[in-house]
C-alpha positions in Angstrom: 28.7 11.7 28.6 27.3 15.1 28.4 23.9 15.1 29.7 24.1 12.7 32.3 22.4 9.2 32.0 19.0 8.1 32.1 15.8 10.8 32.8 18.7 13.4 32.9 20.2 12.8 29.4 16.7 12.6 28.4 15.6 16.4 29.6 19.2 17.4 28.1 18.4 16.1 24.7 14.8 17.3 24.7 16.2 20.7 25.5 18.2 21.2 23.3 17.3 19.0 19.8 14.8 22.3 19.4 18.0 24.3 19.3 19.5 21.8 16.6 16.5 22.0 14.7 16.3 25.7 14.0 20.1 25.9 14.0 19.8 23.4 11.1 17.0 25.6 9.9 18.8 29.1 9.8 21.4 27.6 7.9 19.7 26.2 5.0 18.0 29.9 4.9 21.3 30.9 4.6 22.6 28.6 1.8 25.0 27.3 3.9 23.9 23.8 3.4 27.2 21.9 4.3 27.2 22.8 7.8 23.5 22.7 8.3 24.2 18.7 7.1 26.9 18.2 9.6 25.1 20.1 12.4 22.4 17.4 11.8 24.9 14.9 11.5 26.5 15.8 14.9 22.9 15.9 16.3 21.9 12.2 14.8 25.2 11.3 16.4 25.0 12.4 19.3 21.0 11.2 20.1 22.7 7.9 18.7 25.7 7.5 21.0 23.2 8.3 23.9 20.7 5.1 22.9 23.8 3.2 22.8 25.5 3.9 26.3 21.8 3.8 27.9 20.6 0.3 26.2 17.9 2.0 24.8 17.9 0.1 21.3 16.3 -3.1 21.3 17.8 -4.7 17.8 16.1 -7.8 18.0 12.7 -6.0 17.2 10.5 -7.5 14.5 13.3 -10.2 13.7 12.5 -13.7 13.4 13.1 -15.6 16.2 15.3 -18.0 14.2 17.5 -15.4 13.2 17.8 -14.1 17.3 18.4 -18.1 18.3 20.9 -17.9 15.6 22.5 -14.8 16.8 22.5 -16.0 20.7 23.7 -19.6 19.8 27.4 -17.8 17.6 27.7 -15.5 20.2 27.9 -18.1 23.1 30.4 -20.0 20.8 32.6 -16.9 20.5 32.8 -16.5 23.7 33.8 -19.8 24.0 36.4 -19.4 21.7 37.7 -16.8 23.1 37.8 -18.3 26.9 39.7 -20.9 25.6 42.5 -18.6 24.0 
């Protein structure tokens, strides 16, 4: 992935969401609102797809711990399932 992994990635992203920002910036001064949506769009991806290949989300935050049991206890039974195809 662009930007490396880890403290790298991080440095990359900090460097350049500033340019994202005022590139979103000059075009909404320019009317241009459709592309200043999907350069934020491509940014929000892009931040996303980097939590995602680094672990850094942690889903289970705030949820009830019968809901995470829940979630543990089906996903032990697919895989299950799925060794025994």
């Amino acid at each position: 992935m662009l930007g490396g992994s880890g403290e790298g990635a991080s440095q990359f992203h900090k460097q350049y969401a500033d340019y994202y920002r005022e590139l979103v910036a000059l075009l909404v001064h320019k009317r241009d609102v459709n592309r200043a949506f999907e350069t934020l769009k491509r940014s929000r991806a892009q931040t996303l797809g980097r939590m995602l290949a680094g672990g850094d989300l942690q889903l289970h935050t705030g949820a009830p711990k019968a809901l995470v049991e829940e979630e543990r206890r089906l996903n032990t039974q697919i895989s299950d399932l799925a060794a025994d195809l």
